[in-house]
GUDRENTOR-729959 format. One record per atom (N, C-alpha, C, CB): residue in one letter; x, y, z. Coordinates in steps of 0.2 Angstrom, whole numbers, plus 5000, padded with zeros to 4 digits. Atoms other than C-alpha are relative to their C-alpha. Glycine has a CB too. Layout:
<atoms>
AXYZ
...
</atoms>
This chain:
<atoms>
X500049935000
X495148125033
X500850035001
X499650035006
X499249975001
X497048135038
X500349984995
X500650005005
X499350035006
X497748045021
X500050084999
X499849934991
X500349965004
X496648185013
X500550085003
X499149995001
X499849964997
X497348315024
X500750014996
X499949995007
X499050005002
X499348265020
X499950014995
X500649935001
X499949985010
X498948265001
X499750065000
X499549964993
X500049965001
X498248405003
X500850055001
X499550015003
X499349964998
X499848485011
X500649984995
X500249975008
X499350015003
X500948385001
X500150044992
X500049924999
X500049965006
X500148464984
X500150085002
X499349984996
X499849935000
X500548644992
X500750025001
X499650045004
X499450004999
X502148594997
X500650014992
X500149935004
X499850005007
X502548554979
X500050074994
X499549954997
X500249925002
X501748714973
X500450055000
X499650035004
X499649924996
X502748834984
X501049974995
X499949995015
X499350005002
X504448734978
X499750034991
X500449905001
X499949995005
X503748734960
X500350095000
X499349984996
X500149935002
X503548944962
X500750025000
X499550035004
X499350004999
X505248954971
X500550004996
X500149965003
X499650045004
X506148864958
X499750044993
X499949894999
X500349965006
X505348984945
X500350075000
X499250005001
X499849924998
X505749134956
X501050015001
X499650015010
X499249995001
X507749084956
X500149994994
X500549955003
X499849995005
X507649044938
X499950094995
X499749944998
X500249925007
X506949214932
X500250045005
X499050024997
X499449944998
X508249354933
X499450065001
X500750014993
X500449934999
X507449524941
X499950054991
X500550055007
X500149975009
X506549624923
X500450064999
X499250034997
X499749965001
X507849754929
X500749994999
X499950035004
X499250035000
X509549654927
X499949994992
X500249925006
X499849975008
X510349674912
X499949904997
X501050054998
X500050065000
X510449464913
X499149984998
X500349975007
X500650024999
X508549474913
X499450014993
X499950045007
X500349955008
X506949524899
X500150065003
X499050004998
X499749965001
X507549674896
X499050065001
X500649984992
X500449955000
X505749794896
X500050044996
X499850015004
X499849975005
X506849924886
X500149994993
X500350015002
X499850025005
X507049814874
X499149984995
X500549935003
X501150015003
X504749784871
X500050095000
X499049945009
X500249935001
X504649974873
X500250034995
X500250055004
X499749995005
X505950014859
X499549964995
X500749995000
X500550045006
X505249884848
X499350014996
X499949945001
X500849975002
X503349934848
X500150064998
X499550005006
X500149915005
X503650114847
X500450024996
X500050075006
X499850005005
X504550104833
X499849994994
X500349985000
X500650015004
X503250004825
X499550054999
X499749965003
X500649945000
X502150144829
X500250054996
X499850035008
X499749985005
X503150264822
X500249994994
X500350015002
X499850005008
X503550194806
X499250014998
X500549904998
X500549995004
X501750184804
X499450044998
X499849965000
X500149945000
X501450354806
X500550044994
X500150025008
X499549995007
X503050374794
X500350075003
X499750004992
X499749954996
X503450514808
X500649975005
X499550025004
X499750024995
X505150474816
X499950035008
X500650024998
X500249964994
X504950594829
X499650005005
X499850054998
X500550034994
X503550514838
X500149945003
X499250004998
X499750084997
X504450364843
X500150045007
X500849964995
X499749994993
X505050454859
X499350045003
X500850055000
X500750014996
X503250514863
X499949925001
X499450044996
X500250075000
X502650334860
X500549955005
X499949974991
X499850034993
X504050274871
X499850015007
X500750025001
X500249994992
X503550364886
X499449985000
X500150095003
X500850044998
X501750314886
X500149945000
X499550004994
X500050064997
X502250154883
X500449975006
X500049964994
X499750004995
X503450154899
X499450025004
X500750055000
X500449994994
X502150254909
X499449925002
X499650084997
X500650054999
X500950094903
X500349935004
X499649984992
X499650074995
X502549954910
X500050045007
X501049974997
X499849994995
X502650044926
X499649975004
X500150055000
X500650064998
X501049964931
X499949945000
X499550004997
X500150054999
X500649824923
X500349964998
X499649994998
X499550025004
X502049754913
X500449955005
X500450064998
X499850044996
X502949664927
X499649945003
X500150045004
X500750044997
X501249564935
X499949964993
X499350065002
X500250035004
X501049524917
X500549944996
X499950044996
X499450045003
X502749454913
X500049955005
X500850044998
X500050064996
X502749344928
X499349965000
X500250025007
X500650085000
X500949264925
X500249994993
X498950015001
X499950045004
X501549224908
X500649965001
X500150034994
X499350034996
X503449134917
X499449955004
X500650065007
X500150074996
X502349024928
X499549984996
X499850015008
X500350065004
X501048964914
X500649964996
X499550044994
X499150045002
X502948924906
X500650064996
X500049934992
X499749945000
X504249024904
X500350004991
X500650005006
X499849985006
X504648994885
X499250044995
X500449924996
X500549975004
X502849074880
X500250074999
X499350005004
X499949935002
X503649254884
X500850014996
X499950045008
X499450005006
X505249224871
X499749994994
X500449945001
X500450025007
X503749144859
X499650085001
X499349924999
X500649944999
X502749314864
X499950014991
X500350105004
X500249975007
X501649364849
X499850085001
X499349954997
X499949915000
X502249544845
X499350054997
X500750014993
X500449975001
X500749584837
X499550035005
X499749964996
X500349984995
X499849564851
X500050075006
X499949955002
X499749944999
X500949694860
X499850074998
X500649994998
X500049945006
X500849804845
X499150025002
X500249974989
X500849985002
X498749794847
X500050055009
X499149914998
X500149964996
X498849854864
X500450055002
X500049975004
X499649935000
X500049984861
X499650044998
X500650014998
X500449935005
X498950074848
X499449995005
X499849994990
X500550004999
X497450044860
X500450065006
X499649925001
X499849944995
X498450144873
X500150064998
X500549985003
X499949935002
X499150274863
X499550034993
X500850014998
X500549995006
X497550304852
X500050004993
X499950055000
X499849995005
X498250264837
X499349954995
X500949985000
X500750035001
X496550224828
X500249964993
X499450064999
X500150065007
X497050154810
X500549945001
X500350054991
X500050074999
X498150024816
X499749945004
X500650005001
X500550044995
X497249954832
X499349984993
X499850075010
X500550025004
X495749954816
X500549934998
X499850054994
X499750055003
X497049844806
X500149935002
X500650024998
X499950064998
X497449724818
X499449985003
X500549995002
X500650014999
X495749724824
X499649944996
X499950054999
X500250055006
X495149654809
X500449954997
X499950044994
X499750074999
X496549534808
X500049965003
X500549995001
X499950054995
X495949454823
X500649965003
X499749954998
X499650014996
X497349464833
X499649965007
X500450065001
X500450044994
X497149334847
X500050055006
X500249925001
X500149984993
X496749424864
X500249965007
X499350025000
X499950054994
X497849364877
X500350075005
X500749934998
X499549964994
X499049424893
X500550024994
X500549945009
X499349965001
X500549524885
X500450035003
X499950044997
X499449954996
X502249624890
X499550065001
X500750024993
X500349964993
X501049754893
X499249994999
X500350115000
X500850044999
X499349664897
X499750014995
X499450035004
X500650015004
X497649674888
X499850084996
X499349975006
X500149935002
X497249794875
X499150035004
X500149994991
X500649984996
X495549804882
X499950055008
X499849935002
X499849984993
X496349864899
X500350064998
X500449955004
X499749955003
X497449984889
X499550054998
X500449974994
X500649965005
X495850054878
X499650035008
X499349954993
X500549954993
X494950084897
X500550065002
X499949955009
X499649964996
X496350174906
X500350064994
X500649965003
X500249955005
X496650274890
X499750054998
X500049994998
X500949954999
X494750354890
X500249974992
X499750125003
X500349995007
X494750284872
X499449954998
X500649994996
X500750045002
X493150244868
X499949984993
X499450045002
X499950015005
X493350224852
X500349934997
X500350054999
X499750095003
X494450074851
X499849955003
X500849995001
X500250044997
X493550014866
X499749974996
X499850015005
X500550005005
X492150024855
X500149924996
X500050074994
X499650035006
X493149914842
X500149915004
X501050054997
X499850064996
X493749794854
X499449955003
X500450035006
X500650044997
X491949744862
X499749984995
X499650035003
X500450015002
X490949724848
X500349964993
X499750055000
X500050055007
X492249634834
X500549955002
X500450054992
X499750064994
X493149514847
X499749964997
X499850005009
X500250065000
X492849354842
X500049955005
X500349984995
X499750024992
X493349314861
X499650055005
X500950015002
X500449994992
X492149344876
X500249985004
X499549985001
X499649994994
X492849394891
X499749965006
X500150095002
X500250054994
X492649284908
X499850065006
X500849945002
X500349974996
X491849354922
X500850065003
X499449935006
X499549974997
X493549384931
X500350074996
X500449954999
X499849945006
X494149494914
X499650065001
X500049974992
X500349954997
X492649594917
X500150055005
X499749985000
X500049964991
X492849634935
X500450045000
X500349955006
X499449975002
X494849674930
X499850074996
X500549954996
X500149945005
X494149774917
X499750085003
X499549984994
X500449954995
X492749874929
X500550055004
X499449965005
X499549994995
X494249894942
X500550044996
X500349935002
X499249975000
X495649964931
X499550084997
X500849964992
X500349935000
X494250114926
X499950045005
X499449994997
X500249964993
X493750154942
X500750025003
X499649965006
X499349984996
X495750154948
X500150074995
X500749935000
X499749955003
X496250264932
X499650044995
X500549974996
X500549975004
X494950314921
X499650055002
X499649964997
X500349944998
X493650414932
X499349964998
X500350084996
X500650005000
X491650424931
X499749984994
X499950055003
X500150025008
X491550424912
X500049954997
X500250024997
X499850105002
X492350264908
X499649955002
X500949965003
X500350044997
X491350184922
X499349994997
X500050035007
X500750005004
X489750244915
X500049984995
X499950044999
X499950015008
X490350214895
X499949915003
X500950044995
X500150075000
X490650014903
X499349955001
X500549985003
X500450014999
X489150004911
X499350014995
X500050025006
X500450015006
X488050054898
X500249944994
X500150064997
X499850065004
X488949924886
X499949935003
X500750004999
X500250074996
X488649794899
X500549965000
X499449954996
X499250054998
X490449724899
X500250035007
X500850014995
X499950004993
X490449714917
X499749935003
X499750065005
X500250064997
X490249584928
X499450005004
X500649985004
X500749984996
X488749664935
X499449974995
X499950095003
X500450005006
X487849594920
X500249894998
X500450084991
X499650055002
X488849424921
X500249945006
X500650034997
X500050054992
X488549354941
X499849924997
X499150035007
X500350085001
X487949184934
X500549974997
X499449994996
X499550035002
X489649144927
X500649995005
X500250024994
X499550004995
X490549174944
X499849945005
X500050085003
X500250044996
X490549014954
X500249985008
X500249974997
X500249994995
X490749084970
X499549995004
X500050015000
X500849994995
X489549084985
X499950085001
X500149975009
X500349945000
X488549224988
X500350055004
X499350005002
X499849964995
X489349285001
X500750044996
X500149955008
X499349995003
X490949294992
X500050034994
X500249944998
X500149965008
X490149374975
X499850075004
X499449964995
X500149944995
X489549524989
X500550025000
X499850005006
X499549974999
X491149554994
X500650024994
X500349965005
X499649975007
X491949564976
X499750075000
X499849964993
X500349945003
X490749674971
X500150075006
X499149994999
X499649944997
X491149784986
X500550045000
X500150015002
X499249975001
X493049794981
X499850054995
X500749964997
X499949955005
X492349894968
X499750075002
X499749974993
X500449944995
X491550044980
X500750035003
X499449975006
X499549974997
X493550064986
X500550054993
X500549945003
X499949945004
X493850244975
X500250045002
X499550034997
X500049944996
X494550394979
X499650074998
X500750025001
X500749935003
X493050484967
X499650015004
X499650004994
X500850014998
X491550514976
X499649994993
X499650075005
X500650015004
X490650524959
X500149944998
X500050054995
X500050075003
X491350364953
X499749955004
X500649984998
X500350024995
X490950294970
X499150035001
X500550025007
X500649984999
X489250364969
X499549954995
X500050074999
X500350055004
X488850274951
X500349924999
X500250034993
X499950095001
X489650094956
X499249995006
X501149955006
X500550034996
X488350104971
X499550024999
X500050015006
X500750005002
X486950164964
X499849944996
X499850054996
X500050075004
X487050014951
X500049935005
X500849984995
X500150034998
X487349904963
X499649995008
X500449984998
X500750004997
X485949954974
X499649994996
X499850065003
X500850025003
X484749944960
X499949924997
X499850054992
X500150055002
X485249784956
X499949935007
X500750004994
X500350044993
X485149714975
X500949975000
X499249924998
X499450054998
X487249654973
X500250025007
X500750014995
X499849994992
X487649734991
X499550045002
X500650035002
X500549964995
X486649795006
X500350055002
X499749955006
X499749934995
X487349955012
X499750005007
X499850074996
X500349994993
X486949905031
X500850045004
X499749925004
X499449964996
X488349975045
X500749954998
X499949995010
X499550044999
X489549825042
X500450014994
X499849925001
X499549995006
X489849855023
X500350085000
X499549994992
X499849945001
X490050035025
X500750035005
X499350045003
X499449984995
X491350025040
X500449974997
X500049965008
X499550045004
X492249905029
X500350044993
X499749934999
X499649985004
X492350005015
X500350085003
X499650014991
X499749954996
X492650155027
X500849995003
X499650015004
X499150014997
X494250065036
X500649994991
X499949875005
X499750005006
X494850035017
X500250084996
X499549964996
X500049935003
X494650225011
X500350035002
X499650035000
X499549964995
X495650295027
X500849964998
X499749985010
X499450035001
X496950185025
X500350024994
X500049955001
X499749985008
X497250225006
X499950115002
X499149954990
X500149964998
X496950405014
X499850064994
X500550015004
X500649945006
X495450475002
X499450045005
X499349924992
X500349954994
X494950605013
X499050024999
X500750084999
X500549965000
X493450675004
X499449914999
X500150064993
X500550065001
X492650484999
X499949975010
X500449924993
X500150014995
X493050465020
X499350035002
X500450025002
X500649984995
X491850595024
X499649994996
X499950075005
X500650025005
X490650535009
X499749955005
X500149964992
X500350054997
X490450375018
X499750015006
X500549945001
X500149984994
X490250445035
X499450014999
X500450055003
X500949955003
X488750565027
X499549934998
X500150064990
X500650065001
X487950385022
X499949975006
X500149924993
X500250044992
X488050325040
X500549945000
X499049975000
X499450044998
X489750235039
X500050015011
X500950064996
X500050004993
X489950195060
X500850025001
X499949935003
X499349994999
X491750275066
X500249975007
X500250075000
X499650004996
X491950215081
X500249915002
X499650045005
X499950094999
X492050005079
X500549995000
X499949964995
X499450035000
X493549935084
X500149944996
X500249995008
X499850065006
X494449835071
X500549965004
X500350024992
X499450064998
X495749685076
X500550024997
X500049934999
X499649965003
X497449755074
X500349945004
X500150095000
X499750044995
X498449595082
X499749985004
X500350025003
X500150024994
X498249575098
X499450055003
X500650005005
X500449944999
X497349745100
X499550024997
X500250045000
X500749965004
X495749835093
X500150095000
X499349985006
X499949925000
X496050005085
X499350044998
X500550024994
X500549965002
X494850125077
X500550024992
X499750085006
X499850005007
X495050165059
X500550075000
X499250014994
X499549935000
X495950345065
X500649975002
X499850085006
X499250024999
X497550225072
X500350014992
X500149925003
X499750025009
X497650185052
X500150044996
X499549964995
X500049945002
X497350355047
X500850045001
X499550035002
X499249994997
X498850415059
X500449984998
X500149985004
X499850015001
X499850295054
X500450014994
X499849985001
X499749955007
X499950345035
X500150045000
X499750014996
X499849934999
X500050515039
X499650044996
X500850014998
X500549955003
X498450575031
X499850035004
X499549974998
X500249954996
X498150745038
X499350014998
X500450065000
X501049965004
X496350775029
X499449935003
X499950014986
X500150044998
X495850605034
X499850015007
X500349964998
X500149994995
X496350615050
X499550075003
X500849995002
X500649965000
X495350795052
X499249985001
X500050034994
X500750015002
X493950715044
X499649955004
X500049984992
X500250084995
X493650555058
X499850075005
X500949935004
X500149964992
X494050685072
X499350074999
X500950075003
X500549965000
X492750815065
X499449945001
X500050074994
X500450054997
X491650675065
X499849965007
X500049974996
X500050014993
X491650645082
X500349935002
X499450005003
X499750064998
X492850485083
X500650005008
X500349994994
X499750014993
X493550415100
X500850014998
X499749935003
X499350005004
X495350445101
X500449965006
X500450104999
X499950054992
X496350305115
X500950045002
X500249874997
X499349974999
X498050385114
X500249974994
X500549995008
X499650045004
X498650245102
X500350054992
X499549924998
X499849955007
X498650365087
X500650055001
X499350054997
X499449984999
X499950465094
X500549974999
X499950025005
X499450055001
X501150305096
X500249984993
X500049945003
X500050005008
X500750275078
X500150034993
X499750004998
X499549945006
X501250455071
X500850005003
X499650105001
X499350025000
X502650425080
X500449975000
X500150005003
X499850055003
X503050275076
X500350004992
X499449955000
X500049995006
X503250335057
X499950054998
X499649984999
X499949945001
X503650505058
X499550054999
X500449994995
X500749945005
X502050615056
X500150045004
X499149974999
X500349944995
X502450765066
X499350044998
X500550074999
X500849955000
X500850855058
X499549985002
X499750024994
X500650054996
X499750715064
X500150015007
X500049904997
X500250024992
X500350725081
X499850055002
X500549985006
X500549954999
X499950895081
X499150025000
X500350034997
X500649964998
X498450915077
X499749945002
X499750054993
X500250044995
X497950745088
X500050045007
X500549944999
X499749974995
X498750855102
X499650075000
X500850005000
X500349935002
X497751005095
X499350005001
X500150024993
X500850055001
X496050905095
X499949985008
X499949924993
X500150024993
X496350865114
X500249935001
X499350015003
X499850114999
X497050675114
X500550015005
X500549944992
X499750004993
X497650665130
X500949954999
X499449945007
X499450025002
X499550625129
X500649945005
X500250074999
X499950024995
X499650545147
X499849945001
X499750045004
X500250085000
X498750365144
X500649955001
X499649984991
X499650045003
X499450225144
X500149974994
X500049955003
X500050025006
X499250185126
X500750044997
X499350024996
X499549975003
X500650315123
X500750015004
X499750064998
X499350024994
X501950245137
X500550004994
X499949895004
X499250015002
X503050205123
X499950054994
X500249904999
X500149975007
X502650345109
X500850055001
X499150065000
X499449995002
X504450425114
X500449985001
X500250035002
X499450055002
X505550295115
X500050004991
X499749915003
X499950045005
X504950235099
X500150084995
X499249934999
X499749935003
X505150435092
X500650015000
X499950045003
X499250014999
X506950425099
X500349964995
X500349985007
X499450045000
X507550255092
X499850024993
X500149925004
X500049975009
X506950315074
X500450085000
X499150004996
X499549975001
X507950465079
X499550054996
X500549964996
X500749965003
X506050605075
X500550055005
X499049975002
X499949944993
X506950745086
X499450055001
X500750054998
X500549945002
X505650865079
X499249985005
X499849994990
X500650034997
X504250745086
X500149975007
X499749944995
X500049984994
X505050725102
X500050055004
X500449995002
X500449924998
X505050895106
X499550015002
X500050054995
X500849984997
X503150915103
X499949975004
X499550004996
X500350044992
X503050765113
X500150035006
X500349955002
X499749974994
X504050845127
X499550075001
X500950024999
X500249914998
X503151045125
X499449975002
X500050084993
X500550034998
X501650925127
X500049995007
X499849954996
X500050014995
X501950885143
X500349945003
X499650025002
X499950044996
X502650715143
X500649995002
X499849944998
X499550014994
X503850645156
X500849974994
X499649925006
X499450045005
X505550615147
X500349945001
X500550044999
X499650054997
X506050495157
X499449934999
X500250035009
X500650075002
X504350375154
X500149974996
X499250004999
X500050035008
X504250245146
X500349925003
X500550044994
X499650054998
X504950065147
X500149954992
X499549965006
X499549974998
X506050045138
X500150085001
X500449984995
X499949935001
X506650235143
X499950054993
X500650015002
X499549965007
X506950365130
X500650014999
X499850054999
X499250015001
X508550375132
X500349944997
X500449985007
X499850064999
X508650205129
X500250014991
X499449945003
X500049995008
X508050245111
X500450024995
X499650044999
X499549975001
X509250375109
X500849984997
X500050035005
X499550035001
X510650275111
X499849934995
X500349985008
X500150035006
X509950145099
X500150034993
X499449985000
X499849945006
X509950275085
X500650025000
X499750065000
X499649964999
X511550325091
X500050064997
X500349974999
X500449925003
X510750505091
X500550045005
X499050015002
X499649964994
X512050605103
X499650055003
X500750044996
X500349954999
X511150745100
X499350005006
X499950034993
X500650004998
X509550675105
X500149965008
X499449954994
X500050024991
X510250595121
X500050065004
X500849965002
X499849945000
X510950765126
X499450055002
X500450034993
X500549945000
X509350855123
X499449975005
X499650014991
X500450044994
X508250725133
X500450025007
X499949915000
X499550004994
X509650745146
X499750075004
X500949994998
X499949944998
X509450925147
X499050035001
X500550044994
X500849984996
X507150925148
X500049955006
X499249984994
X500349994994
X507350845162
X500149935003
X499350025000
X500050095000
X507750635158
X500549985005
X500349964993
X499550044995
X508550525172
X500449964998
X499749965003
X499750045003
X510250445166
X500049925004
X500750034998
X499950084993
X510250325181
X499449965000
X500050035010
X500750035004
X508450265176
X500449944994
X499450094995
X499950045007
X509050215160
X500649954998
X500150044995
X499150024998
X510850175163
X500049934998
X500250015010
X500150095003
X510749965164
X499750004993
X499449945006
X500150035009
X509649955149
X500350014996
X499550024997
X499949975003
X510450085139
X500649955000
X499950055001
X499550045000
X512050015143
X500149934996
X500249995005
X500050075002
X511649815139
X499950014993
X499449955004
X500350035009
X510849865121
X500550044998
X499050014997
X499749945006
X512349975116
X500649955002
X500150115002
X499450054999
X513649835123
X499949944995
X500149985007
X500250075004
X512549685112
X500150034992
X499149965003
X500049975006
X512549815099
X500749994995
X499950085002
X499349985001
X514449865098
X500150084998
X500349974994
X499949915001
X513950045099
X500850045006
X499150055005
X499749984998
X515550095104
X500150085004
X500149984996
X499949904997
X515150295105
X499750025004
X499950064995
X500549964996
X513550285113
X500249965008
X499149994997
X499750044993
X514750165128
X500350055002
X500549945000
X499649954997
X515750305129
X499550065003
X500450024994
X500449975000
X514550415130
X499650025006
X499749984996
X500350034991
X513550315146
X500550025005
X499949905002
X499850024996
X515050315153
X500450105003
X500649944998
X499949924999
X515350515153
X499350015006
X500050054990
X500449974996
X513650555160
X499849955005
X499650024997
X500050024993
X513750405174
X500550015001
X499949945001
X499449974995
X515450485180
X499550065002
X500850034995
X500149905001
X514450675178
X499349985006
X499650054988
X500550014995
X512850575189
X500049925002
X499350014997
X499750084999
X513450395196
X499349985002
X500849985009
X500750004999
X511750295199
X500449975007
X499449954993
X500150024992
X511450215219
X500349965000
X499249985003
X499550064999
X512850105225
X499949985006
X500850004998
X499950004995
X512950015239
X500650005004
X499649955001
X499349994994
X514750045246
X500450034992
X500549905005
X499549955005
X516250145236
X500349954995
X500750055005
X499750055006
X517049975229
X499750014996
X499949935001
X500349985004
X515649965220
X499950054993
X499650005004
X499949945005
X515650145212
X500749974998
X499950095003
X499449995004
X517550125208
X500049964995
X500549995002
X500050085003
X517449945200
X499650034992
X499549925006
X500449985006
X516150055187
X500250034995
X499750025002
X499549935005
X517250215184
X500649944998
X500450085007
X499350035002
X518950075182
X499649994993
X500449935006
X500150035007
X517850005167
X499850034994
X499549965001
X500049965006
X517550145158
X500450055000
X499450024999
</atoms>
């Protein structure tokens, strides 16, 4: 069992150098040393334009096809580099070309090469199949399903269900499911465990439509692929807050999502509103609290952590006690990012300027924020409190201004000495 174990380790060791050694040979797609991307965008939509025999739509057909590399184009060019990196120098342009006219509707050539039997692979900008979803063009999808001499793998399906529901909307979802190119029609070619083919199928319930989330789960309620009990519902709920899709939040709630389960966040256990806070979804965050979600203080340290004044208001507006210990350190960590605005409310809220460990002062002088020292000094903050710390992390720093600084307002308030040596030996050093 331990050879087995080292070979195992030794083939990921190998792995991680192969990818490495892949990742220092291929120049970033934005370096002029690198594929160029401007260089496949011009090329195609020129094509396209010539065989429209309109110059003039070449610089439409650029930007579409830009809007379509901004997505997938990057992801695509590096899984063709690590199958080998001279496939995407051999690129076969045609294939380029079929997935451009599937993207910019261009119906009589996506026919032409259609019927050419262009082979269907990854390309500079993916799958035309992927292209014809996100597009709404049903028309070429049409073309693409039914004169394919290539039948997609369960996986391609899934991708495919997945790029409709991200970009396409409720219609496309529908149009694929009636065609039966989904992978909901194609479980017996996925060699997963059951448990593992469940949780797929749930990624596809993370929407910010409700209607589109309404027609993945009816399908796959009638077909039995997930149980909607408390556990899937909290999970696609912790997922929906966090991507902060405010209105599919309170959908889920309305099916009897649980809000108040504490999820593992490290060491600690939050609630799905810390996550909410965090991102700075105001409609989200609303939509937990009108639902009666427990609040610890931590969400407070969270919008402050990350700048959300409107989240701490209206946390502070909703009653979240500001006084916990979960939010010991919510003005420090306001100061050292240098939030003046969100110290303030902190402070008209009522906390202590001086709490905290490290201080807020302390913060201050990390940011090297003058102002924001100054302004704590003046609601009420203890410099002699803060004094050692502040000092040590502005000396290991080389904050020169915020030394000066300590040393102005420990002259203006000298902290507790035990004899006068002492104090001088303090003032001679600064």
């Amino acid at each position: 069992m331990r050879d087995k174990h080292n070979r195992r380790i030794l083939r990921a060791a190998r792995r991680m150098r192969t990818r490495q050694t892949l990742r220092r040979k291929t120049p970033h797609p934005s370096s002029d040393r690198g594929f160029s991307y401007t260089y496949f965008i011009r090329e195609t939509a020129e094509q396209l334009a010539a065989q429209d025999g309109v110059d003039a739509k070449y610089q439409e057909y650029a930007l579409q096809l830009l809007q379509l590399t901004s997505t997938t184009s990057r992801s695509c060019v590096y899984m063709l580099l690590l199958r080998n990196p001279k496939v995407f120098l051999e690129r076969d342009s045609h294939h380029d070309l079929l997935t451009a006219a599937a993207y910019t509707n261009h119906v009589s050539l996506e026919t032409t090469l259609a019927n050419a039997q262009v082979k269907i692979n990854v390309g500079t900008f993916g799958n035309p199949f992927t292209a014809a979803v996100r597009s709404s063009n049903y028309h070429l999808l049409h073309n693409h399903i039914t004169k394919s001499t290539q039948r997609g793998t369960w996986d391609h399906y899934m991708r495919l269900l997945k790029t409709a529901i991200k970009y396409a909307g409720p219609q496309m979802v529908k149009h694929l499911l009636r065609s039966g190119c989904t992978p909901l029609n194609r479980t017996s070619r996925c060699s997963s465990t059951q448990r593992d083919l469940r949780r797929q199928f749930e990624t596809l319930l993370y929407t910010a439509d409700v209607e589109t989330f309404e027609v993945i789960s009816t399908e796959l309620r009638s077909r039995r692929l997930v149980t909607f009990d408390d556990r899937v519902l909290h999970r696609i709920l912790d997922v929906v807050t966090r991507n902060g899709w405010a209105e599919t939040t309170r959908h889920i709630i309305l099916l009897g999502a649980p809000v108040n389960v504490l999820i593992q966040y490290g060491s600690k256990k939050e609630t799905v509103l810390h996550f909410a806070s965090k991102g700075g979804y105001a409609e989200v965050v609303k939509v937990l609290l009108d639902h009666g979600i427990k609040t610890y203080g931590s969400e407070l340290t969270s919008a402050a952590m990350h700048g959300h004044a409107s989240i701490i208001e209206i946390l502070l507006a909703r009653g979240v006690d500001p006084h916990t210990g979960a939010t010991r350190h919510a003005l420090y960590t306001a100061a050292r990012k240098g939030f003046m605005n969100i110290v303030c409310i902190l402070l008209d809220a009522g906390m202590d300027s001086s709490r905290g460990d490290p201080a807020p002062l302390v913060g201050a002088i990390e940011a090297e924020h003058t102002a924001m020292f100054r302004m704590l000094v003046q609601r009420g903050a203890v410099v002699s409190l803060a004094l050692p710390e502040a000092r040590l992390r502005a000396e290991a720093a080389g904050l020169e201004s915020m030394l000066a600084l300590l040393c102005e307002y420990e002259l203006l308030e000298p902290t507790d000495r035990q004899d006068d040596a002492q104090t001088s030996a303090v003032a001679s050093n600064c």
